[in-house]
C-alpha positions in Angstrom: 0.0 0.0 0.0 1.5 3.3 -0.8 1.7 5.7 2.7 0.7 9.3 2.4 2.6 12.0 5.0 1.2 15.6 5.6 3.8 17.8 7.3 2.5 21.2 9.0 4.7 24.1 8.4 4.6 27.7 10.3 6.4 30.1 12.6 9.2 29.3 15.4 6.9 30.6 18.4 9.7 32.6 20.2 10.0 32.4 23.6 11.3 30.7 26.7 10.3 27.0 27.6 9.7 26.8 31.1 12.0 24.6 33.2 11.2 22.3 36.0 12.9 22.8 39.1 12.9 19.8 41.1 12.9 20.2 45.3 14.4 17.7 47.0 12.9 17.9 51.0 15.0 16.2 53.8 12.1 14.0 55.9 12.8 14.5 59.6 11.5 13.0 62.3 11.1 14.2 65.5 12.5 11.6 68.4 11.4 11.0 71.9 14.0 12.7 73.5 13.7 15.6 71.3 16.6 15.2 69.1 16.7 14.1 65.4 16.8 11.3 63.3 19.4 11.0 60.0 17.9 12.2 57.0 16.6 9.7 54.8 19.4 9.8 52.6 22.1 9.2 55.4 22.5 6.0 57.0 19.9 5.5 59.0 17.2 2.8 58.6 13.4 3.1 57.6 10.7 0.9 56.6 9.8 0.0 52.9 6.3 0.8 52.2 5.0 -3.1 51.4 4.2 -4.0 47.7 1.2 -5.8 47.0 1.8 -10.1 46.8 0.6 -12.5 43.8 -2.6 -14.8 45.4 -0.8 -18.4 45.3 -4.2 -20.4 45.4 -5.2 -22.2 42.9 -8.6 -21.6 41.0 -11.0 -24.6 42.1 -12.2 -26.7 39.1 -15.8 -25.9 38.5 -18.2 -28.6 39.8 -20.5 -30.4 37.2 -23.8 -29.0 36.8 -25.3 -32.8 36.6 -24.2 -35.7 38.7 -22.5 -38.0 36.4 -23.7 -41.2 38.2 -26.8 -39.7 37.8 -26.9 -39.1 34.0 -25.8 -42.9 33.6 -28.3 -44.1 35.2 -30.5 -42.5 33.2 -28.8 -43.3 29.8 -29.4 -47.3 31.3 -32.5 -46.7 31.7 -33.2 -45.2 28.4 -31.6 -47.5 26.4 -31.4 -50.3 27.8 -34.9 -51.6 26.7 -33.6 -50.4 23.2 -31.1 -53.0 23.1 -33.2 -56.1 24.0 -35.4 -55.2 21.4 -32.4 -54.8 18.9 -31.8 -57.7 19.7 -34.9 -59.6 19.0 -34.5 -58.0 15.8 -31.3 -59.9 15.0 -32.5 -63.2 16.0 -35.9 -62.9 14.0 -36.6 -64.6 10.8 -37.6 -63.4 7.2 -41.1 -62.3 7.4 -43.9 -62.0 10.1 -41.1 -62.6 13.0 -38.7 -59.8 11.6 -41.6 -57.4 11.1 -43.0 -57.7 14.2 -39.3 -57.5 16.1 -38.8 -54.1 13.7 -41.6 -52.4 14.8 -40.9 -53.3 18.9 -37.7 -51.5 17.9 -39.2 -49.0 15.9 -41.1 -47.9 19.3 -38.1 -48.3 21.6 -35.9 -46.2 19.6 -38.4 -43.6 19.4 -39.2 -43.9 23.3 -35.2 -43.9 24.0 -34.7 -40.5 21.7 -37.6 -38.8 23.6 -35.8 -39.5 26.8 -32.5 -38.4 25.8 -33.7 -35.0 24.8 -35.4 -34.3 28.3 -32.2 -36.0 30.4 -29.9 -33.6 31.2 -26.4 -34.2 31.1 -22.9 -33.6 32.1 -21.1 -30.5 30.5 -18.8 -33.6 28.6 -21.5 -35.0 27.5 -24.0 -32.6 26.3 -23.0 -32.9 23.2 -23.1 -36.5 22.7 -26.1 -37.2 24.2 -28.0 -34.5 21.6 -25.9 -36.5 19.1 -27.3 -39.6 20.2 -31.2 -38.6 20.9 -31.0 -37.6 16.7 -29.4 -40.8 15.8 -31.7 -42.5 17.5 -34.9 -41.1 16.0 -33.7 -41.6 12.8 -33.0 -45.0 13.5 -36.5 -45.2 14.7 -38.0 -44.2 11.6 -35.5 -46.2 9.1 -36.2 -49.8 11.5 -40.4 -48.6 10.7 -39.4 -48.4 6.4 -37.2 -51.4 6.4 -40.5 -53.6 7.3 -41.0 -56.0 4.5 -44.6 -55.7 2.7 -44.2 -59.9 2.1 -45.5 -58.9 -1.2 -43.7 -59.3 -5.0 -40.3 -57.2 -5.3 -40.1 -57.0 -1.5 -35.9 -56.3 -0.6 -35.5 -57.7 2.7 -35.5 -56.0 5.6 -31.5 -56.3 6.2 -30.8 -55.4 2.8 -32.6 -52.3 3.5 -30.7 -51.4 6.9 -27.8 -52.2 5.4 -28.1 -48.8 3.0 -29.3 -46.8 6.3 -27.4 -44.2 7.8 -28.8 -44.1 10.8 -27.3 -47.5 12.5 -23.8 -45.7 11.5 -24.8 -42.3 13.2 -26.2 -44.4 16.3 -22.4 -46.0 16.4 -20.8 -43.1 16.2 -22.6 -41.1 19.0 -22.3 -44.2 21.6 -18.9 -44.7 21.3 -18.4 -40.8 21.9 -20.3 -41.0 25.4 -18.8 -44.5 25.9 -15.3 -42.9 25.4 -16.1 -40.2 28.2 -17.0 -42.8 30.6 -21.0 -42.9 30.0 -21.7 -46.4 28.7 -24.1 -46.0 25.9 -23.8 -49.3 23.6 -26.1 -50.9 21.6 -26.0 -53.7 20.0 -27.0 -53.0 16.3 -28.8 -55.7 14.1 -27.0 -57.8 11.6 -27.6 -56.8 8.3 -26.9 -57.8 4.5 -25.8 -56.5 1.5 -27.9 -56.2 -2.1 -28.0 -59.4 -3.9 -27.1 -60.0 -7.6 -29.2 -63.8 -7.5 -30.0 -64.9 -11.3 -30.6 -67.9 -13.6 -29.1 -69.3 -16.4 -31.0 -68.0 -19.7 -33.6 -70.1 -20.7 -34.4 -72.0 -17.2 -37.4 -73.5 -17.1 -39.3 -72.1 -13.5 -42.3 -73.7 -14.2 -43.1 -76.2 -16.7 -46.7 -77.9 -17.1 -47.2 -80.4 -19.9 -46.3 -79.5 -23.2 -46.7 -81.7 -26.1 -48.0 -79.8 -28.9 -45.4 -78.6 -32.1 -45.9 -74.9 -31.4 -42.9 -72.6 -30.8 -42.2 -69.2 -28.6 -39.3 -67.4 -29.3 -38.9 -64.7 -26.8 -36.1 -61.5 -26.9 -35.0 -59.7 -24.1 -33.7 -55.9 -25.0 -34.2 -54.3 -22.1 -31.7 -53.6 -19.0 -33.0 -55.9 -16.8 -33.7 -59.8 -16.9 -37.2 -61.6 -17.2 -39.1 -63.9 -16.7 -42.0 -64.6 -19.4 -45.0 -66.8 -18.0 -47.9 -67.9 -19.9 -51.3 -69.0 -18.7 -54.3 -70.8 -20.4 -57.0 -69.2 -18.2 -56.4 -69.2 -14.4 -53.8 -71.8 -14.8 -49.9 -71.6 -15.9 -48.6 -73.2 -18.3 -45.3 -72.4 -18.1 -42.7 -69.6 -16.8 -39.1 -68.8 -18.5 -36.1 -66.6 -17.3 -34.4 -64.6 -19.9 -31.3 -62.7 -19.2 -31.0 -59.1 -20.4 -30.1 -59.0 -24.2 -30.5 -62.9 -24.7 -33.0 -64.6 -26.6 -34.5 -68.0 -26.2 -37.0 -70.3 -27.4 -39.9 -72.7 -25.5 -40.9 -75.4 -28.0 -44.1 -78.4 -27.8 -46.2 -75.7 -26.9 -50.0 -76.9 -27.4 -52.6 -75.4 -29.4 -54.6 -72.8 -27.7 -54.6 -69.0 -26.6 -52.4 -67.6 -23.8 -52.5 -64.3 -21.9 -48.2 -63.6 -21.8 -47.4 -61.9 -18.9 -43.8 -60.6 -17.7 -41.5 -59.0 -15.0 -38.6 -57.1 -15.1 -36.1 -56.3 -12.6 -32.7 -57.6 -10.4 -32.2 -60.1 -8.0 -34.3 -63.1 -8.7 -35.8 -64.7 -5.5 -36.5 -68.2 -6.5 -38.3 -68.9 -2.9 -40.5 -65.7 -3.4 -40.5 -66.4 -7.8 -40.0 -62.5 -8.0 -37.2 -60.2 -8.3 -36.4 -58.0 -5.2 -35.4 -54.8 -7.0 -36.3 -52.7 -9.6 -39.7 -54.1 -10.2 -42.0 -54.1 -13.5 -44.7 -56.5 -13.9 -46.6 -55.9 -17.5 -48.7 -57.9 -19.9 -49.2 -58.2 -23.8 -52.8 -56.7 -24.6 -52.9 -59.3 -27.6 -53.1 -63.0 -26.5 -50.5 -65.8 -28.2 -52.7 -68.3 -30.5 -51.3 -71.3 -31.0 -52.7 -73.8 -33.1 -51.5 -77.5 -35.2 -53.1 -78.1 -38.2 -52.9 -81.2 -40.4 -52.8 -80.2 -44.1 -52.4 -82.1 -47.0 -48.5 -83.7 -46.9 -48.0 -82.6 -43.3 -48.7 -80.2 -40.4 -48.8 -76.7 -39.9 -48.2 -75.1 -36.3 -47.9 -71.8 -34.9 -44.1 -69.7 -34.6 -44.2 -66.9 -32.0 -41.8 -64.2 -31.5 -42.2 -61.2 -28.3 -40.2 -59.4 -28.0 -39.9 -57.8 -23.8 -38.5 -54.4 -25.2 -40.3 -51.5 -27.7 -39.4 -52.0 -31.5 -39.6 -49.9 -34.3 -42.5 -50.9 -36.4 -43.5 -53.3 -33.1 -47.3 -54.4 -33.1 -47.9 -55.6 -29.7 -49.1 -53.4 -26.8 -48.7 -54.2 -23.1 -50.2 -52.6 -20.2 -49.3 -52.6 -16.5 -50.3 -55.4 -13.9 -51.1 -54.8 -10.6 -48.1 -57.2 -8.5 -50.9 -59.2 -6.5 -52.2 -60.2 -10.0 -49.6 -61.5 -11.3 -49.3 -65.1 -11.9 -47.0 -67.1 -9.5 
């Protein structure tokens, strides 16, 4: 930065500056006996006026506002119910067992956050204990959305806690207090990560009896893999998987007409015949006629192509199918 200076000139004022006369007075004192004492400068003694002295006691460390035997009793208490119920969870089966151990949690974790935000707690741990009444309300509400539905594409539960933040946050936040002396673990569900389950293209799920000459050639162009099922009324007659880009081709199909219904999506569940992720479940408007005719030197019989995906020139529509309506 550049500096700017401003200098002030004028007149010498003329005169005399004033000098200061310094007095030096000799202190006498008078004595008992009516003589006198040295003056202070001889060498006689006097007493030095006292200076003032540095305070050599310590500052006393303040005392905590909250009783910290107090406090972990109350973080017991809060979350101690917590943990057997996290627990449960962890033991419990797939289906109606895990969802009724998720939602005892659900309510635990809700009950143990509302505590933590009316317990008061130590200066040290202030900060973890708000830490930990948020983690746990989250967790709360992730262990209530994780609850399986039992219906088609359902992820299981783990799977689901698995991508949660919450269980991480809850970690975190205990082993803050626990580091400070306030024991505040939980033990946190096992859980599992996404699946990648599939068939090999062109495997048979289900397979009723087929003895006619027709043939069903299905393509798959879409990004996901299928599985094509076809039904003579109420009743299959047969299911097929088909990976993503692949064709293949059901032959001895009999004569008659089929609704042709199919699913998209990853992770086939063989127990649950549905994929877990990523869900479409879809129909072709038009039903699949097949028919064997004898004619005159031999037989005619019916060649079918579908094709999953949406073709230029295509001429088959599909609509969408509710999941509870579609055929097992």
């Amino acid at each position: 930065m550049h500096e700017r200076r401003t200098v002030f000139r004028g007149r010498r004022a003329a005169g005399l500056g004033a000098a200061a006369l310094a007095l030096a007075l000799a202190l006498t004192a008078c004595s008992s006996d009516g003589g006198s004492e040295a003056s202070a400068g001889g060498s006689g003694g006097s007493a030095a006026a006292p200076s003032a002295a540095t305070d050599p006691t310590p500052t006393p460390t303040p005392t905590p506002t909250v009783d910290p035997a107090t406090y972990r009793h109350a973080l017991s208490g809060a979350l101690g119910p917590l943990d057997s119920a996290l627990r449960a969870v962890d033991r419990a089966g797939e289906g109606g067992a895990l969802n009724r151990a998720l939602d005892t949690a659900a309510a635990r974790a809700d009950a143990a956050a509302d505590a933590l935000q009316t317990t008061r707690a130590p200066d040290d741990a202030t900060a973890g204990n708000s830490q930990l009444a948020s983690a746990l309300q989250a967790l709360g509400q992730d262990l209530k959305s994780s609850r399986g539905d039992g219906g088609r594409c359902a992820t299981s539960p783990r799977v689901e806690l698995g991508t949660a933040q919450s269980p991480k946050s809850v970690q975190e936040a205990g082993r803050s207090l626990t580091a400070l002396g306030y024991d505040a673990a939980l033990r946190l569900p096992r859980t599992e990560q996404a699946k990648h389950r599939r068939l090999a293209n062109g495997t048979l799920i289900r397979d009723g009896s087929r003895g006619g000459l027709g043939r069903l050639t299905i393509r798959n162009g879409t990004g996901t893999d299928a599985v094509v099922t076809l039904t003579r009324g109420s009743r299959t007659a047969f299911s097929v998987y088909v990976r993503q880009g692949s064709d293949t081709t059901i032959r001895s199909v009999n004569s008659g007409s089929y609704t042709v219904y199919f699913t998209t999506g990853e992770d086939w569940n063989s127990a649950r015949s549905s994929f877990t992720r990523g869900c479409s479940f879809e129909k072709f408007d038009d039903k699949a006629n097949f028919r064997t005719v004898r004619v005159t030197g031999g037989t005619q019989y019916t060649v079918l192509t579908f094709t999953l995906n949406k073709v230029i020139g295509g001429n088959a529509t599909t609509s969408r199918v509710p999941p509870g309506e579609f055929p097992s």
